[in-house]
BAPA-487372 format. One record per residue (C-alpha): chain; residue number from 1; x, y, z; residue in one letter. Coordinates in steps of 0.1 Angstrom, whole numbers, plus 5000, padded with zeros to 4 digits. Layout:
BEGIN
chaine, num, xx, yy, zz, residu
A, NUM, X, Y, Z, A .
...
This chain:
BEGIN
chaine, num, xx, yy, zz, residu
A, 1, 5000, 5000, 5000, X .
A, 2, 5013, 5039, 4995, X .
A, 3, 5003, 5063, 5019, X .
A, 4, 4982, 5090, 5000, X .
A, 5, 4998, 5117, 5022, X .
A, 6, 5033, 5113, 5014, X .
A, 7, 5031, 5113, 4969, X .
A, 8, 5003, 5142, 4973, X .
A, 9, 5021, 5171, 4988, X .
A, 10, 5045, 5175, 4962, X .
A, 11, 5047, 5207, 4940, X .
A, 12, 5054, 5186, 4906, X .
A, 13, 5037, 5153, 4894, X .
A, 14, 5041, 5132, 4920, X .
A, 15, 5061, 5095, 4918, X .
A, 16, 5040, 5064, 4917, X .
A, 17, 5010, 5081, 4898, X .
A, 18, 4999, 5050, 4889, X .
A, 19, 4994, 5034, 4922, X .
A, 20, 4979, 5066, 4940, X .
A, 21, 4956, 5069, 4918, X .
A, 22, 4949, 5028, 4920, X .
A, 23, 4943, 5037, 4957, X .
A, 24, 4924, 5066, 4957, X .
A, 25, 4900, 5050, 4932, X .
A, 26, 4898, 5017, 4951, X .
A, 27, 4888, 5041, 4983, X .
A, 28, 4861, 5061, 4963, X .
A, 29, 4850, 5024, 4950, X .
A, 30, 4844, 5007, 4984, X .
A, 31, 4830, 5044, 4998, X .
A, 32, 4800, 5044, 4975, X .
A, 33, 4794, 5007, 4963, X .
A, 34, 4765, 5008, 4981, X .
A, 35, 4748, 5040, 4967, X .
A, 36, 4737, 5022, 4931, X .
A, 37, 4746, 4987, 4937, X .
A, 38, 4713, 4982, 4954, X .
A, 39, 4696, 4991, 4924, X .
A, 40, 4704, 4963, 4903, X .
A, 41, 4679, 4943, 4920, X .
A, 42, 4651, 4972, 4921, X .
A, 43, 4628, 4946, 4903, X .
A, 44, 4634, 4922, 4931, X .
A, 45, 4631, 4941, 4960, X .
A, 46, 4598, 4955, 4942, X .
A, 47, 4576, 4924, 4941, X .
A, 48, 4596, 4917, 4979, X .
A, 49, 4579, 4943, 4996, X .
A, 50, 4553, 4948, 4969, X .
A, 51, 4550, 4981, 4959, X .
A, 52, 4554, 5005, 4926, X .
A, 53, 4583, 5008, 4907, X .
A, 54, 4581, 5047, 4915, X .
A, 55, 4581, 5041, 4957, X .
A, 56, 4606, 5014, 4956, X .
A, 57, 4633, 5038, 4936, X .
A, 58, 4627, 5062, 4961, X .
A, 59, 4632, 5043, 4990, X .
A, 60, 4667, 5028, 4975, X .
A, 61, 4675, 5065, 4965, X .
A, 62, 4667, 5078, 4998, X .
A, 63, 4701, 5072, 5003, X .
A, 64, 4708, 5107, 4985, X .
A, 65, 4687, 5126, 5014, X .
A, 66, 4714, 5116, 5039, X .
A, 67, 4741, 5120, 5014, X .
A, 68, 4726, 5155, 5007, X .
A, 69, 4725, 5164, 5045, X .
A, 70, 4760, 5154, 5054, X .
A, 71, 4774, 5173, 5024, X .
A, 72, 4766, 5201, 5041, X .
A, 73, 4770, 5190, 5078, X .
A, 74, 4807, 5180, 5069, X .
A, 75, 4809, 5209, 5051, X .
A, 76, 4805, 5233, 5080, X .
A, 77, 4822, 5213, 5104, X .
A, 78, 4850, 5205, 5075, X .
A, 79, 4880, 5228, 5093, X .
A, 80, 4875, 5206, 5124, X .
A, 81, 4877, 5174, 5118, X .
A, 82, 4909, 5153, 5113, X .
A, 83, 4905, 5137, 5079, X .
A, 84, 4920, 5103, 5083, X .
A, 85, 4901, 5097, 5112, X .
A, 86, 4869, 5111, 5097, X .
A, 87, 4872, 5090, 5066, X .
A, 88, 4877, 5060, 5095, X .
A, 89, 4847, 5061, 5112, X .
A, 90, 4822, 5067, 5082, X .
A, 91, 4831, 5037, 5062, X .
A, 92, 4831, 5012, 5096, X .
A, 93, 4798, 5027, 5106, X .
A, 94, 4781, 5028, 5071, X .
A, 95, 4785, 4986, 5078, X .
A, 96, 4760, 4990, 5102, X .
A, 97, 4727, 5005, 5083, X .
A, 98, 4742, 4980, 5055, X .
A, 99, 4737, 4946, 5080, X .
A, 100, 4701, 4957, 5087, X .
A, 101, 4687, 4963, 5055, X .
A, 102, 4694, 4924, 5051, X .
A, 103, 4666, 4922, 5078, X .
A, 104, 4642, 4956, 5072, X .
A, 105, 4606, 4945, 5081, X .
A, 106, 4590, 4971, 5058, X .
A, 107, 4594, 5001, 5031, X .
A, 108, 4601, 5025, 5057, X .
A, 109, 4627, 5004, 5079, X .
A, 110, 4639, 5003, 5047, X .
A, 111, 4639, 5039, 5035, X .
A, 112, 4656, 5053, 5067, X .
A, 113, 4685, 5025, 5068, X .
A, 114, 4691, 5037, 5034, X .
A, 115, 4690, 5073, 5045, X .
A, 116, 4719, 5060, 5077, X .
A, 117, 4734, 5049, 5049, X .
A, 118, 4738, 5079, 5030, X .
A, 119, 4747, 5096, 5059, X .
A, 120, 4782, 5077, 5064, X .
A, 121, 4786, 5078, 5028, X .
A, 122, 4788, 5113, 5021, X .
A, 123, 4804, 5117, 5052, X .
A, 124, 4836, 5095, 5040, X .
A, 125, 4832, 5112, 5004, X .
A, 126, 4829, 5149, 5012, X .
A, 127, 4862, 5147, 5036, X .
A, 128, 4879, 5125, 5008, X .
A, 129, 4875, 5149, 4985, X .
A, 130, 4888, 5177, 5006, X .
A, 131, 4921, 5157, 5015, X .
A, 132, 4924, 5150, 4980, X .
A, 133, 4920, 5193, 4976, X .
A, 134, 4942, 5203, 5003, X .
A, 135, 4975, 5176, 5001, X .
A, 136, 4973, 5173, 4962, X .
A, 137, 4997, 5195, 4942, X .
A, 138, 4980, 5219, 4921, X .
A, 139, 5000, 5197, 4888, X .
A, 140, 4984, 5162, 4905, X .
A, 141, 4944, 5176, 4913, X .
A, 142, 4930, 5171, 4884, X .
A, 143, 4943, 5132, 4880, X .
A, 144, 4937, 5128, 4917, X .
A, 145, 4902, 5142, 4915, X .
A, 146, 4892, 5120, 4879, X .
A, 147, 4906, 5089, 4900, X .
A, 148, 4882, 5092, 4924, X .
A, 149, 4852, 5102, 4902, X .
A, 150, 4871, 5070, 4881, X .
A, 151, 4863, 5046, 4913, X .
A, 152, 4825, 5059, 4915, X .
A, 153, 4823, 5048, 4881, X .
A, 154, 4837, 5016, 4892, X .
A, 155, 4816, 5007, 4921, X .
A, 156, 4787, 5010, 4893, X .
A, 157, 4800, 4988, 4878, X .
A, 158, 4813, 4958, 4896, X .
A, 159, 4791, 4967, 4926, X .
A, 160, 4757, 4962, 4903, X .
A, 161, 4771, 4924, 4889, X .
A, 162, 4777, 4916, 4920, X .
A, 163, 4745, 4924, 4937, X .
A, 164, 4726, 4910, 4910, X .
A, 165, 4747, 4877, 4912, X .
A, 166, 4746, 4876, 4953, X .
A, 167, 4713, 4881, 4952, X .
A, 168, 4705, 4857, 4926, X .
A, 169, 4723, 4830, 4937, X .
A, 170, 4723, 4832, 4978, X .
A, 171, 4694, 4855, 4983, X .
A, 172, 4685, 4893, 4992, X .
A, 173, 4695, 4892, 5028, X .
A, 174, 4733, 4881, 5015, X .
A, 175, 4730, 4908, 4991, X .
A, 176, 4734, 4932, 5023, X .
A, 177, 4757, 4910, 5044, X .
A, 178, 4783, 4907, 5015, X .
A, 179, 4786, 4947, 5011, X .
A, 180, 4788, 4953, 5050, X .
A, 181, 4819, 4936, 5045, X .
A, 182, 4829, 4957, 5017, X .
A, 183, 4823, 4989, 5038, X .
A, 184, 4847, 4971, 5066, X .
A, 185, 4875, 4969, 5036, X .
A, 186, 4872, 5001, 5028, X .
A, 187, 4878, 5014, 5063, X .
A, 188, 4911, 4989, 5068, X .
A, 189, 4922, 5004, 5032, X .
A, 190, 4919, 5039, 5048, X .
A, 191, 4935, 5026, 5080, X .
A, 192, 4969, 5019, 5062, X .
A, 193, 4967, 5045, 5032, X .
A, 194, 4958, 5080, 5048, X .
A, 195, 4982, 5095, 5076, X .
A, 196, 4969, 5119, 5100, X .
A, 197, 4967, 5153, 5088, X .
A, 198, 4954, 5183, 5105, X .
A, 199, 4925, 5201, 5086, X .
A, 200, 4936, 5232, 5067, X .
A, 201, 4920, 5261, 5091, X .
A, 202, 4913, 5283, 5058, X .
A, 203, 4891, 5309, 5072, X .
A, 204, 4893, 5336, 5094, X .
A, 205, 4881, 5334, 5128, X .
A, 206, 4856, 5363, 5125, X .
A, 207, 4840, 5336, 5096, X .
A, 208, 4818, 5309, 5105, X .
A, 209, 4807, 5286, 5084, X .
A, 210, 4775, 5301, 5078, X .
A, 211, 4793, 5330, 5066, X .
A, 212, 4815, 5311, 5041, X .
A, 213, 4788, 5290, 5026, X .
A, 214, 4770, 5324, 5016, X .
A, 215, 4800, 5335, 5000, X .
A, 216, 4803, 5307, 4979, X .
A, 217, 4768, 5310, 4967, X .
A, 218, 4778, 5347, 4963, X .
A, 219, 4800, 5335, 4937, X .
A, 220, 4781, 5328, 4904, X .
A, 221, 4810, 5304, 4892, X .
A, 222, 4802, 5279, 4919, X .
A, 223, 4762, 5288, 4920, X .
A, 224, 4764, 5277, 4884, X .
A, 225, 4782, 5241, 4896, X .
A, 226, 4762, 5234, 4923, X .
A, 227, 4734, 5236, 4898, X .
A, 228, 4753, 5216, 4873, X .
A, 229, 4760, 5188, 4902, X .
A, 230, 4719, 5188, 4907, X .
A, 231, 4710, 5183, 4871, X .
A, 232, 4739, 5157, 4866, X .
A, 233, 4728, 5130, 4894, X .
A, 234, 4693, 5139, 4883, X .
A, 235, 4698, 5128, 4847, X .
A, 236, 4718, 5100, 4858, X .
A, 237, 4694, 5088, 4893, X .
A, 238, 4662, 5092, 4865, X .
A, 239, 4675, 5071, 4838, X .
A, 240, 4694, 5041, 4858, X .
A, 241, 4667, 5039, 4885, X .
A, 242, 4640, 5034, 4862, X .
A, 243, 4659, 5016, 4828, X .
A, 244, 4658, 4986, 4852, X .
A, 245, 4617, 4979, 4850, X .
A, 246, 4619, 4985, 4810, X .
A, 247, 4646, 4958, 4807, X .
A, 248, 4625, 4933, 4824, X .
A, 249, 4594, 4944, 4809, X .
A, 250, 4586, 4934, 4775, X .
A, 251, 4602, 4933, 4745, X .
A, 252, 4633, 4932, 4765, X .
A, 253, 4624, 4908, 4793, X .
A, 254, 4661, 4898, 4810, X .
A, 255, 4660, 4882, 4839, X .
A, 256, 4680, 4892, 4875, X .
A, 257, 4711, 4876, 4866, X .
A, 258, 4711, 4893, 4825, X .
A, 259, 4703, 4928, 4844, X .
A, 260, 4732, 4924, 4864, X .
A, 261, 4754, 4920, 4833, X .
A, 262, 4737, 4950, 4816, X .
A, 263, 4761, 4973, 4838, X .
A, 264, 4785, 4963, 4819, X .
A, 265, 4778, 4994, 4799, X .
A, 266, 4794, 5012, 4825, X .
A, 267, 4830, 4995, 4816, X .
A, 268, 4839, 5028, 4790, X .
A, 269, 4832, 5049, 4821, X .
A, 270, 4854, 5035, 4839, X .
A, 271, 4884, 5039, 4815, X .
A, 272, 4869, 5080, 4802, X .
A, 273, 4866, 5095, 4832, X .
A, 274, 4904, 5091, 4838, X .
A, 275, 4910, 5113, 4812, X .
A, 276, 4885, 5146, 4824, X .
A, 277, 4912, 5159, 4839, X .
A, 278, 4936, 5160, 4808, X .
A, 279, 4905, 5171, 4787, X .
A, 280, 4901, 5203, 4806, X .
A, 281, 4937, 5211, 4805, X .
A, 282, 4935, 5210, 4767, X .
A, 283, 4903, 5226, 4758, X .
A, 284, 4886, 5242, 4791, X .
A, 285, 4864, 5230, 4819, X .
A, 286, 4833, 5245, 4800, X .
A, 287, 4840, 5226, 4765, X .
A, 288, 4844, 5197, 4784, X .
A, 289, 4817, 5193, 4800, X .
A, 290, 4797, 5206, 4770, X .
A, 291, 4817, 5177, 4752, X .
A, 292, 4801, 5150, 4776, X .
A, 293, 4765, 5162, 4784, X .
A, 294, 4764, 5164, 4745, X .
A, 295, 4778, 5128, 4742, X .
A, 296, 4748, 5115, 4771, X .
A, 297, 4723, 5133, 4749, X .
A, 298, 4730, 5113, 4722, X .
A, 299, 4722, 5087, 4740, X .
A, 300, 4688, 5096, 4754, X .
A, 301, 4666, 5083, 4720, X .
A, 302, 4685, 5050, 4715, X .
A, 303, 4671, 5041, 4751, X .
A, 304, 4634, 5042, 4732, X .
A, 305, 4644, 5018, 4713, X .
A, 306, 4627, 4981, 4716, X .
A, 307, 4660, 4965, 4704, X .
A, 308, 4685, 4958, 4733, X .
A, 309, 4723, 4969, 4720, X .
A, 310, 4705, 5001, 4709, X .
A, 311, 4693, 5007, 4741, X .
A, 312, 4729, 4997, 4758, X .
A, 313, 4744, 5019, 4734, X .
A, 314, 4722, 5044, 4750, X .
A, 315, 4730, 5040, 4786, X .
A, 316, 4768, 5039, 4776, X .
A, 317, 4766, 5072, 4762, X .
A, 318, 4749, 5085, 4790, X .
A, 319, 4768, 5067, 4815, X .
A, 320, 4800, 5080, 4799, X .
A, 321, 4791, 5116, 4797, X .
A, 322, 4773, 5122, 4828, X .
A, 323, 4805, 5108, 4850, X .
A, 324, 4830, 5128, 4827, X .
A, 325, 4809, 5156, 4832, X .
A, 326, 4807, 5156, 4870, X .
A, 327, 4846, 5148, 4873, X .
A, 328, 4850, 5180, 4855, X .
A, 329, 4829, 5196, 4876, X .
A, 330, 4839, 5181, 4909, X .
A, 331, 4876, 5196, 4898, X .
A, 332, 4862, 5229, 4893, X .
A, 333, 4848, 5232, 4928, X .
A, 334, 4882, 5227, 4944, X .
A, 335, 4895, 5255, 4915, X .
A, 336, 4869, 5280, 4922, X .
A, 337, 4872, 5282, 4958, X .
A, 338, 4896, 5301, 4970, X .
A, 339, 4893, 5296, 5005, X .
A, 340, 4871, 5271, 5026, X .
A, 341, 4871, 5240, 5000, X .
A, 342, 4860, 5217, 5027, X .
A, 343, 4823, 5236, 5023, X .
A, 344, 4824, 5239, 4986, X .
A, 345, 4829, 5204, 4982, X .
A, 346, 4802, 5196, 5013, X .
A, 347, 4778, 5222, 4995, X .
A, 348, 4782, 5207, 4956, X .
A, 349, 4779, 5172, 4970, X .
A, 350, 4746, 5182, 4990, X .
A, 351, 4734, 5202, 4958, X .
A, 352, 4747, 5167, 4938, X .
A, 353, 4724, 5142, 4956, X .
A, 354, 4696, 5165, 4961, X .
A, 355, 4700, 5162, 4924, X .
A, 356, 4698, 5124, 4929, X .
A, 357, 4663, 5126, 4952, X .
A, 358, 4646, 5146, 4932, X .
A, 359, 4653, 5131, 4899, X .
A, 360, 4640, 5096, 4915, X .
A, 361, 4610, 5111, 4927, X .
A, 362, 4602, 5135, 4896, X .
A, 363, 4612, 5115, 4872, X .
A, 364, 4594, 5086, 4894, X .
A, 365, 4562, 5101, 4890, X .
A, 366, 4568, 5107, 4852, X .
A, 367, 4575, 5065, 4849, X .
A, 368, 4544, 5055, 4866, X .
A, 369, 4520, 5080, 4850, X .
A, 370, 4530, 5086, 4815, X .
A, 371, 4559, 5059, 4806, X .
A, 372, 4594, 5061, 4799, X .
A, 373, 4591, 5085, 4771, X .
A, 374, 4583, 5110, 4793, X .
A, 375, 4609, 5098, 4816, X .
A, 376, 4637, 5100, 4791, X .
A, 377, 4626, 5133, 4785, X .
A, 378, 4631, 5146, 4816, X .
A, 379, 4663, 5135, 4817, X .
A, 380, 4668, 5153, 4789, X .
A, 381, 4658, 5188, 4800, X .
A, 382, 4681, 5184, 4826, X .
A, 383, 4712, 5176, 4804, X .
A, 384, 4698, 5209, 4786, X .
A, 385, 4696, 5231, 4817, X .
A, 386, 4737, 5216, 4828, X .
A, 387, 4743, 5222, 4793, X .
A, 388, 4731, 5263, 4797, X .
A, 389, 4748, 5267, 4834, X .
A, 390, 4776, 5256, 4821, X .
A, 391, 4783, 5291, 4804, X .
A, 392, 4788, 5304, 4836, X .
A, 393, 4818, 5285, 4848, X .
A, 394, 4847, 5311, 4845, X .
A, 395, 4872, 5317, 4870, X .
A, 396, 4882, 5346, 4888, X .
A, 397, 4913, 5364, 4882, X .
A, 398, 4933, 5355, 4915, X .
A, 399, 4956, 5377, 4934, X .
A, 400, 4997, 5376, 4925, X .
A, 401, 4995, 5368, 4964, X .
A, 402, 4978, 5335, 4965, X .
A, 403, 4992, 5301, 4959, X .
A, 404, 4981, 5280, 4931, X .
């Protein structure tokens, strides 16, 4: 193992790239694995506890309200707590919530474990990301940041096949037992990869928290990527929540195990996203991401399409521009903010999941009333709305005085 600490401080490109940023994605892997594993078998736990499609995918994405509410707790209470330790203690108690969902009596034992779980999960991801801002090298952020955003991608992935195949071969409860373990990996990974480092005390003493959350809002830069965070997990909550009832449905008709192996779409992902950051060194943070929400769009009519590989075509495209996209963004965050990056990140990951619980329950309501059509278009108005915020994502001219 490499301690992060030691290859992230350095002024220049760091030595061992390769297996920091194996690492790092491996930590942002077994951080979120839970958040979208769980829907691979939405169908399953559907006819389980017998209710809609559109209540079921909210109670799996309630997971995004505790995400959403820890963004900003950690975010506020960022200059205070030790990272290391932080990190420590989310991913061993996030095992918890993930043990009793293996036993949840009901929808809404359900629903609030997955909310506990979001809670630990954001926790783990929000002070990740601002150890990641504050010990890498201004030449090393961007590959440290897509190597994260790279291991989210990941836990897709590998975290949906293997759901679906738990589940299919030893049961539900398993499902749950098996990833309680991963969460107790992730926090022994942590354990011998991330020395102690004291929080970067960034703001004044006369500024609390309060105070320096308004100011980022103040700034329309980061305004306009909060927004772009929302629309992004909105898109991406709306189409992956909800794909899952149309591929067992009719013409399509897979069964748990194929579902499963549908994520394999997600395998480009996994090797794009590792190049956002190089993309916005070349051509700009804004004509990147206008690059990938225009590449996810693309994708949006081959998903009404009765014919399978046209319809994995689809959720490729989107898969890969949605995730390029938000590592772009997620870079810009720590660029923008000047000061106090621990609550930009905490504030863009809130804005990010909110993103998540209200494209499950909008988009939700649009399955179950009027079909996917009108689902898929949804999603595609809020590709269009990223699309137009994304004009706004200039930097500020910053002081000779200030370090890179």
């Amino acid at each position: 193992m490499t301690d992060m600490s030691n290859v992230m401080e350095m002024p220049g490109p760091s030595p061992g790239v390769a297996l920091r940023s194996l690492v790092i994605g491996l930590t942002a892997f077994l951080t979120v694995v839970d958040l979208f594993a769980t829907q691979a078998i939405l169908p399953s736990l559907t006819r389980h506890y017998n209710v809609t499609p559109a209540a079921m995918g909210f109670a799996v994405n309630a997971s995004t309200v505790g995400m959403a509410v820890a963004g900003f707790v950690v975010g506020f209470l960022s200059p205070h707590i030790e990272r290391r330790l932080g990190i420590l203690l989310s991913l061993a108690a996030l095992a918890i919530p993930t043990t009793l969902l293996a036993t949840a009596p009901d929808l809404t034992t359900f629903t609030f474990l997955r909310i506990a779980q979001g809670l630990c999960m954001a926790s783990a991801f929000a002070l990740t990301l601002a150890y990641l801002g504050e010990q890498c090298s201004a030449v090393d952020a961007g590959g440290a940041f897509a190597a994260y955003i790279t291991g989210n991608v990941a836990s897709n992935l590998i975290g949906r096949l293997v759901s679906a195949a738990v589940a299919d071969t030893l049961g539900l409860a398993s499902n749950f037992y098996f990833f309680a373990l991963l969460n107790l990996a992730g926090a022994v990974l942590v354990y011998f990869t991330i020395h102690r480092v004291k929080p970067m005390h960034m703001m004044p003493a006369t500024q609390s928290p309060i105070a320096a959350t308004l100011g980022h809002w103040r700034n329309p830069a980061l305004r306009s990527a909060f927004a772009i965070g929302f629309c992004i997990l909105f898109a991406f909550i709306g189409t992956f929540t909800f794909v899952n009832f149309v591929l067992v449905r009719a013409p399509l008709s897979l069964d748990r195990m194929d579902l499963g192996f549908v994520y394999f779409v997600f395998a480009p992902s996994v090797v794009t996203t590792l190049f956002a950051g190089k993309a916005v060194a070349q051509f700009g943070t804004r004509r990147a991401i206008w690059g990938a929400l225009a590449l996810a769009a693309l994708g949006l009519p081959l998903m009404l399409s009765p014919h399978l590989p046209e319809v994995l075509t689809g959720m490729a495209l989107l898969g890969v521009g949605t995730f390029f996209a938000q590592a772009c963004a997620t870079g810009f965050v720590g660029q923008a903010a000047r000061d106090n990056r621990g609550i930009a990140s905490g504030t863009y990951l809130a804005c990010y999941f909110l993103g998540g619980l209200a494209g499950s329950a909008v988009l939700g309501q649009l399955f179950d009333r009027f079909g996917w059509t009108s689902c898929i278009a949804g999603v595609g108005a809020a590709l269009a709305m990223a699309a137009l915020l994304t004009a706004r994502l200039t930097l500020r001219p910053q002081p000779a005085s200030s370090p890179a």
